[in-house]
Structures are given as C-alpha cells and as structure tokens.
C-alpha beads as a LAMMPS data file, in Angstrom:
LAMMPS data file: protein, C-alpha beads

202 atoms
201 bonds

1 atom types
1 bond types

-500.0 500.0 xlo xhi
-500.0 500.0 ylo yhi
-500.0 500.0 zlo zhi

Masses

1 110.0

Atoms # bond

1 1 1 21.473 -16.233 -23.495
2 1 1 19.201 -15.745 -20.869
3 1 1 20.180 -13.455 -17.794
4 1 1 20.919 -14.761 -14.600
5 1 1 18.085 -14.142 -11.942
6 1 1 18.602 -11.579 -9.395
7 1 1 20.349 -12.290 -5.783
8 1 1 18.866 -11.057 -2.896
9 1 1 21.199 -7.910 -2.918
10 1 1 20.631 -7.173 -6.533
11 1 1 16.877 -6.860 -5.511
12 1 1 17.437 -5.057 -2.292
13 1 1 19.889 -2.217 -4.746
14 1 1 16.659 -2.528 -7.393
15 1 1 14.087 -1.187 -4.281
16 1 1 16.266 1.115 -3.286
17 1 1 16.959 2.633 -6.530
18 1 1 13.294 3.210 -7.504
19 1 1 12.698 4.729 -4.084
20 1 1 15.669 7.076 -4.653
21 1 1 14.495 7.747 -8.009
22 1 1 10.660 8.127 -6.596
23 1 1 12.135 10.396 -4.127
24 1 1 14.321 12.866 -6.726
25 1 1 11.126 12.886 -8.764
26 1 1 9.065 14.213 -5.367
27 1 1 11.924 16.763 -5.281
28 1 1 12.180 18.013 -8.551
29 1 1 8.230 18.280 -8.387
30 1 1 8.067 15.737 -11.522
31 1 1 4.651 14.110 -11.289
32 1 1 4.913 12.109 -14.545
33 1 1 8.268 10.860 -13.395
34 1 1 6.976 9.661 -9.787
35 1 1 3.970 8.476 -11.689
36 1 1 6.559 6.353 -13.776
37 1 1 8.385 4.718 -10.993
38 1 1 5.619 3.264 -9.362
39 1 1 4.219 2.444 -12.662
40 1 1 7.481 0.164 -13.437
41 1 1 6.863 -1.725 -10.291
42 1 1 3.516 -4.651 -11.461
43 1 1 6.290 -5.751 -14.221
44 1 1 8.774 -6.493 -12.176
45 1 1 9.256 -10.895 -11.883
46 1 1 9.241 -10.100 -7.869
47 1 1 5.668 -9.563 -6.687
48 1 1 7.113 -9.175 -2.964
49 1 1 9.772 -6.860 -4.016
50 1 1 7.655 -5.066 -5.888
51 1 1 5.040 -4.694 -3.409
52 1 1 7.851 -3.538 -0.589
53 1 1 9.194 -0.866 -2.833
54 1 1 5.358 0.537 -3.638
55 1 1 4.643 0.802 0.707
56 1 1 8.575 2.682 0.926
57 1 1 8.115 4.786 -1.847
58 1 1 4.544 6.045 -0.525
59 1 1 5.798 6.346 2.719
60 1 1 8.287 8.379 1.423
61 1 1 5.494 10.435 -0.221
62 1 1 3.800 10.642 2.975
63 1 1 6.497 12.318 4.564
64 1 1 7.529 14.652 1.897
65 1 1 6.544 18.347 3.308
66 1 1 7.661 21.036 0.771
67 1 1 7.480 24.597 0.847
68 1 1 4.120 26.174 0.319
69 1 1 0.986 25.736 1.775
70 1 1 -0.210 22.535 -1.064
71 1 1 3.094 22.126 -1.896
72 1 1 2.617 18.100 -0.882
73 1 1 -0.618 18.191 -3.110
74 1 1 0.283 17.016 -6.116
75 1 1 2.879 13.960 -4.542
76 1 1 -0.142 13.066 -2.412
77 1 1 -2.814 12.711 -5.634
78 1 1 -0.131 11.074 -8.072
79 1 1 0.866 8.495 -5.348
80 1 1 -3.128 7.525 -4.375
81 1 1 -3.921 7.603 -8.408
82 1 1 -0.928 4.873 -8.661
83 1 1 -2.288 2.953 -5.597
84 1 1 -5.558 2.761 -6.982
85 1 1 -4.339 1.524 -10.052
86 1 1 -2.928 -1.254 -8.098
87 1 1 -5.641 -1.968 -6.057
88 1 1 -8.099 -2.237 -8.712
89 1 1 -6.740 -5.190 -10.126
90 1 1 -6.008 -6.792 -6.808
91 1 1 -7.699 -5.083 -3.867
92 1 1 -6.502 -7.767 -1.163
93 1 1 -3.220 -6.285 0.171
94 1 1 -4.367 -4.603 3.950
95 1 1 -0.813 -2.400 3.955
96 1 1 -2.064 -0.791 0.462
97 1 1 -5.449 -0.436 1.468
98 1 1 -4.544 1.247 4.548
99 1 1 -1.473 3.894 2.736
100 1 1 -4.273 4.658 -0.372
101 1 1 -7.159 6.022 2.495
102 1 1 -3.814 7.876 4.734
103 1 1 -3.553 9.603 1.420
104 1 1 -7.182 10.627 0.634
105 1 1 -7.485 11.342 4.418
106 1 1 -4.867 14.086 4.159
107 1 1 -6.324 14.859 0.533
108 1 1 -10.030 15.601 2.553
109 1 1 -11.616 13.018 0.919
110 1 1 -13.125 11.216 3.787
111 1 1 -15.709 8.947 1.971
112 1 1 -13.553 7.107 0.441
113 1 1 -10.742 7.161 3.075
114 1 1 -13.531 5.680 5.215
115 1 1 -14.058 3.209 3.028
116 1 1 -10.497 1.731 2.599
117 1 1 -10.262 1.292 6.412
118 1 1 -13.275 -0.694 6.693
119 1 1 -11.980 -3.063 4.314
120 1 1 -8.583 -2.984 5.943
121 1 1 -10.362 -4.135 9.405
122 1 1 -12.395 -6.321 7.637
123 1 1 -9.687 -8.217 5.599
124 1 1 -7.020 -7.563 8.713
125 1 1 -8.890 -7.072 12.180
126 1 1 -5.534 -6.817 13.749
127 1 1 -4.006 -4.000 11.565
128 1 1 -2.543 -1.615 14.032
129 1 1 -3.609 1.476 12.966
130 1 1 -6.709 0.939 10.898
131 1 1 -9.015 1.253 13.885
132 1 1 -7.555 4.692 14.743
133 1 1 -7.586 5.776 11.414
134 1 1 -11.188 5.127 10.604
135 1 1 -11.711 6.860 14.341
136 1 1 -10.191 9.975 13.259
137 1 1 -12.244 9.647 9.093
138 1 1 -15.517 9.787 11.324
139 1 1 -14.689 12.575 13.743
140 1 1 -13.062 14.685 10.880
141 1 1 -16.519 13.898 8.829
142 1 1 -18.982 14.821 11.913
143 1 1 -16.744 18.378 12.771
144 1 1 -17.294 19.177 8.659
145 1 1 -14.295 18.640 7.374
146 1 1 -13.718 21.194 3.976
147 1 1 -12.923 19.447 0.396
148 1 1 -10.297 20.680 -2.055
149 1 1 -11.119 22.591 -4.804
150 1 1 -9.946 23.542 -8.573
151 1 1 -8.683 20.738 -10.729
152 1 1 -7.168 18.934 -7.608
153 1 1 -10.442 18.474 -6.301
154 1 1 -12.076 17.220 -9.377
155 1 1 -9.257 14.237 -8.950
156 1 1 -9.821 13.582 -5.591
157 1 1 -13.578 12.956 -5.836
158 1 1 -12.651 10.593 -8.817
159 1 1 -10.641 8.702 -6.475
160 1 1 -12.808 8.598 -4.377
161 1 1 -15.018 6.993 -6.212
162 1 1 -12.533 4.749 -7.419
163 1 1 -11.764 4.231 -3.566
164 1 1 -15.219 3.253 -2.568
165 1 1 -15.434 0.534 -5.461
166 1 1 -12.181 -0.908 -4.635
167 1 1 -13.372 -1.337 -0.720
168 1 1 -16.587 -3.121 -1.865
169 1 1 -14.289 -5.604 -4.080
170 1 1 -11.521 -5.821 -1.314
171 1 1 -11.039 -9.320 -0.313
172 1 1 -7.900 -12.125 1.170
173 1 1 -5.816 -12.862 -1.586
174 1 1 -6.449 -16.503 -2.571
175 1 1 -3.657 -19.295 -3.199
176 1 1 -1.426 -18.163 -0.730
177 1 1 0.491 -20.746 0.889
178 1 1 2.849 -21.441 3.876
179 1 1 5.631 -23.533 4.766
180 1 1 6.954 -24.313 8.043
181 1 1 10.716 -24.992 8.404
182 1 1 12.197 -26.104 11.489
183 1 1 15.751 -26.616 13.057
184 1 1 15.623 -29.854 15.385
185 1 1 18.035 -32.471 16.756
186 1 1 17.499 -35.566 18.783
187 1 1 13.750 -34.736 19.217
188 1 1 11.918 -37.416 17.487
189 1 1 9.695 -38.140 20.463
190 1 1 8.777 -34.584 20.788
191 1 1 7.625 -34.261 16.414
192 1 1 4.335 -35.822 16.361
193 1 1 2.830 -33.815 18.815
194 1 1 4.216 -30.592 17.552
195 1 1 3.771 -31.185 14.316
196 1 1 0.165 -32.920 14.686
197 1 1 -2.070 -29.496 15.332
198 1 1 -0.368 -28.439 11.777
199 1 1 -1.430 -30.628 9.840
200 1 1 -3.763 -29.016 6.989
201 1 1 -2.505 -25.815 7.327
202 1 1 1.246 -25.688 6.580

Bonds

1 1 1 2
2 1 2 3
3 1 3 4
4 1 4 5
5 1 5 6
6 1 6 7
7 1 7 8
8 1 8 9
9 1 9 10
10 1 10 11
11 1 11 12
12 1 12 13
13 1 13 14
14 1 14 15
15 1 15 16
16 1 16 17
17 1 17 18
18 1 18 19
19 1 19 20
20 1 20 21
21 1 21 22
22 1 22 23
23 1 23 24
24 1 24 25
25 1 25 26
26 1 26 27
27 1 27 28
28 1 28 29
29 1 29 30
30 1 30 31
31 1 31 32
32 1 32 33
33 1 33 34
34 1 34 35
35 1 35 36
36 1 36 37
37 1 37 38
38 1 38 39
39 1 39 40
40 1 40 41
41 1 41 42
42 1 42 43
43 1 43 44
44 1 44 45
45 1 45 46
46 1 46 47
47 1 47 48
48 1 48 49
49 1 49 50
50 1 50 51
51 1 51 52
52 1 52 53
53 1 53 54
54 1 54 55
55 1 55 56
56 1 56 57
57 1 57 58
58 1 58 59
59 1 59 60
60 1 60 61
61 1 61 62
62 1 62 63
63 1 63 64
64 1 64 65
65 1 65 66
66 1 66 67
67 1 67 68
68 1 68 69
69 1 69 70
70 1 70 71
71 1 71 72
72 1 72 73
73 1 73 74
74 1 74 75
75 1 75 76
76 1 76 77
77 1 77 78
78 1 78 79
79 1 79 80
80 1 80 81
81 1 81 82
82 1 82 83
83 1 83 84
84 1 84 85
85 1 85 86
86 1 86 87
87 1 87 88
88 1 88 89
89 1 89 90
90 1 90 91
91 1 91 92
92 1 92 93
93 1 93 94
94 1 94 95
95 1 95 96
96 1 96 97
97 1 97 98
98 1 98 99
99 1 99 100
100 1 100 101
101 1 101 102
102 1 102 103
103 1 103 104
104 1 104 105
105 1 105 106
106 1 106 107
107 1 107 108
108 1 108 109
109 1 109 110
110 1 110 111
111 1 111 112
112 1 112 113
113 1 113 114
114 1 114 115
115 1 115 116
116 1 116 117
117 1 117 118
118 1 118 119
119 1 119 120
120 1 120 121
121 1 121 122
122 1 122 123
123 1 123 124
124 1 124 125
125 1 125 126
126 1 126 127
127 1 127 128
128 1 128 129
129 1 129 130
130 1 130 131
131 1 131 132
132 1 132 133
133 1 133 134
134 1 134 135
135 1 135 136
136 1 136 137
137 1 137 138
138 1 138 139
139 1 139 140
140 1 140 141
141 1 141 142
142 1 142 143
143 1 143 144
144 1 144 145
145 1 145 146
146 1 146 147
147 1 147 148
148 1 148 149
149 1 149 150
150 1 150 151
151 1 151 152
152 1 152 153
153 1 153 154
154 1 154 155
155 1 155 156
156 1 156 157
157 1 157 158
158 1 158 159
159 1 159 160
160 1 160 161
161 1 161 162
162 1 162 163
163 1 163 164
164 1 164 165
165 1 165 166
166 1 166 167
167 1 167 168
168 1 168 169
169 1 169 170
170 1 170 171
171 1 171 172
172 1 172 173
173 1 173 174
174 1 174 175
175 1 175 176
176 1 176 177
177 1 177 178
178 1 178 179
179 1 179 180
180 1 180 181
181 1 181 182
182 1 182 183
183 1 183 184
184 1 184 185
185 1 185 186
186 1 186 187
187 1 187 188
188 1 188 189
189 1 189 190
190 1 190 191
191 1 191 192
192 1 192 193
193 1 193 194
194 1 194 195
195 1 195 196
196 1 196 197
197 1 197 198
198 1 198 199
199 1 199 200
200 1 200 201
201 1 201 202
C-alpha cells in the first residue's frame, strides 16, 4: 500500500535531521558524507522543503570554524560543488545564488563570486545583502586579493568556471503562481475595489 504523505511536522523532523546529519558530517571532517546529504535533497517530493534544508545546511557550513588555519576548506568547496550542482539545472533561486558566491568569496575566488551577485541583483534587486557583497568582490579584487593553491585551488577555479556559466544562465523561475486568501466578514461593499487592482495577477 502506498505510504501516507508527510505532515507538516514529519517534514520539519526530515530538515532537521539532514541538517544534523550535514552538521556531524562537517564535524567528523567527512566530505563524502556532507556531499551525500545535500545530494539526497533534489529527490525529495518537497521542492520547498528541500530547498529550506539546502540554505540551513550551508549556513551551517558557513559558520563552521574548525581548528587549523584551512580547517573550514574542505566544508566550504564540498558545500559550493553541491550548490553548483543545483544551480546548474535551475539557476533561478536568488538565496542559492547569493550562499554559492559567499562561499567562493571566502574560497578567493572572486570572478566567479562576482558573478553570482550580479545575477542575484539582477534576478532580485531588493536582495539585502547582494549589493554589499558584490561591493566587498570588487574592493577585495582591486587590493589583489591571493588565490588558493594545491589541489584545493585547482577546484576552486573549476567552480569558478562553473560559477560564471551558471550567472550567464541565471534567470526568474517560470510557472510560479500565487494565491491570495483572505479572512472577511460583512464587507461586501468594500470587495470589488480591493479585489479589482488584483485581478491578473493572483
């Protein structure tokens, strides 16, 4: 028989649970394990779930600071690698965009960090911190910013690659829709004219 669809707290316990297990990966140093989590996430039958798990995990990347000077290194390239891999098949999600070029900022590779937040302003003008962001990519570029080396670096400039061809594709996600649900009572005079300037776009 066919399993019952997930509540709304069996889906909130699911995100959690591959953040937590994201997050023991980080700590155990486990790349391929990290790597698996967020590879689990496109097959999940919740896009939206899915999609909030990937931005909590990364930011849980993001704020992972082990000991050692590159000890955040390897999170940092496994975590953009996965984001890329995302993006590439659907580079329309501004919040993705925007994590993917923090983490090749911090990895020093400004070209294609650069990149992503242009197409984060251009998809979302109103992003709150892709202006800043893109600030900071130029000034870091114009002071000479250095470039990681050894096999980390050959990675990075990969991804940057991959970065810059993902920014040129970016775009609005298409067939999007939205409802509008109200709560009224003894207002039918009022309806037409609120509801009037919506027509066509709810």
């Amino acid at each position: 028989s066919a399993s019952a669809p997930l509540t709304a707290a069996d889906w909130r316990r699911r995100v959690d649970d591959a953040v937590a297990a994201g997050v023991a990966a980080l700590a155990a140093g486990d790349m391929p394990a990290l790597a698996a989590v967020y590879a689990e996430l496109p097959a999940w039958d919740d896009r939206h779930r899915a999609h909030q798990a990937r931005c909590a995990l990364t930011e849980a990347v993001l704020a992972h600071h082990p000991p050692g000077v590159d000890g955040w290194v390897p999170g940092f390239v496994t975590a953009a690698g996965q984001l890329l891999d995302v993006l590439e098949g659907e580079p329309a999600e501004p919040i993705v965009l925007n994590h993917t070029g923090v983490l090749l900022y911090e990895l020093l590779e400004l070209g294609g960090a650069e990149a992503l937040f242009r197409a984060v302003r251009r998809l979302d003008p109103g992003h709150p911190q892709a202006a800043s962001n893109l600030a900071q990519t130029r000034q870091r570029k114009r002071a000479g910013s250095p470039t990681l080396t050894g096999p980390y670096g050959v990675k990075v400039r990969r991804m940057g690659a991959r970065a810059k061809r993902v920014a040129m594709a970016a775009q609005p996600a298409r067939g999007l829709t939205l409802s509008l649900c109200m709560i009224v009572k003894d207002e039918e005079e009022m309806l037409p004219g609120c509801l009037g300037p919506l027509a066509g776009v709810v």
